[in-house]
C-alpha positions as CSV (number, residue, x, y, z in Angstrom):
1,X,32.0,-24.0,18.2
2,X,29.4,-25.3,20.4
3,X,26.4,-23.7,20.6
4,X,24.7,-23.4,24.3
5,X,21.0,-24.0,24.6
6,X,19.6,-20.4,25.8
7,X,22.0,-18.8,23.6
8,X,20.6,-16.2,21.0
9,X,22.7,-15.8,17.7
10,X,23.1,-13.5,15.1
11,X,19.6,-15.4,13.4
12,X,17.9,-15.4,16.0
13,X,18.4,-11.9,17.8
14,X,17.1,-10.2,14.1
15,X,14.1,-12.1,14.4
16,X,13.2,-11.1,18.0
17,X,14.2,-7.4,17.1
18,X,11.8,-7.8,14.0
19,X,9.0,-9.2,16.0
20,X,9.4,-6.9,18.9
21,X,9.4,-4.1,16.3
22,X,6.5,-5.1,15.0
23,X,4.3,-5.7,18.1
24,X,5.5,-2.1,19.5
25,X,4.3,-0.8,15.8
26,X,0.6,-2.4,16.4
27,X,0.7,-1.1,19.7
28,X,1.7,2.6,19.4
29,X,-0.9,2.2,15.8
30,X,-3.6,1.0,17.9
31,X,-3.5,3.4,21.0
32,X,-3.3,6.4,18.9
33,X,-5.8,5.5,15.7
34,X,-8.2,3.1,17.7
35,X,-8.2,0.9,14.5
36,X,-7.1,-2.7,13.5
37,X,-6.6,-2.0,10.2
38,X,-4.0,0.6,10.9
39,X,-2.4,-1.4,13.3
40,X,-2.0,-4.3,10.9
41,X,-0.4,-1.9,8.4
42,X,1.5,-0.4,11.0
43,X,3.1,-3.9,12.2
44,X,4.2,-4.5,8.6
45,X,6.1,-1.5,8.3
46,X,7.7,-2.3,11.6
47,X,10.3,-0.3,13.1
48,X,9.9,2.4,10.2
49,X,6.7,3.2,12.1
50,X,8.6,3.3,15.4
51,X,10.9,6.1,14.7
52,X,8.2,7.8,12.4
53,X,6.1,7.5,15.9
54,X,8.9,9.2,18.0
55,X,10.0,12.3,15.5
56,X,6.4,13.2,14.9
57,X,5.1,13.2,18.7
């Protein structure tokens, strides 16, 4: 199999949900808390912190 330039694969498409978890964690963090430190922790724990986020408010 060939693969096309452009083209995400499985590798690839877990690493851009991981990163894209992990920004949308330091950004939810930051606009509630105001704090860089919590934001940092927050990006670490990723998409835990996501759907923590969306039960709780």
């Amino acid at each position: 199999m060939e693969d096309k330039k452009g083209s995400l694969n499985a590798g690839s498409a877990a690493k851009a949900g991981i990163s894209f978890g992990s920004a949308l964690a330091m950004v939810i963090s930051y606009t509630t808390w105001h704090s860089v430190g919590w934001a940092i922790i927050h990006g670490l724990m990723s998409w835990v912190y996501v759907i923590y986020f969306i039960l709780r408010y």
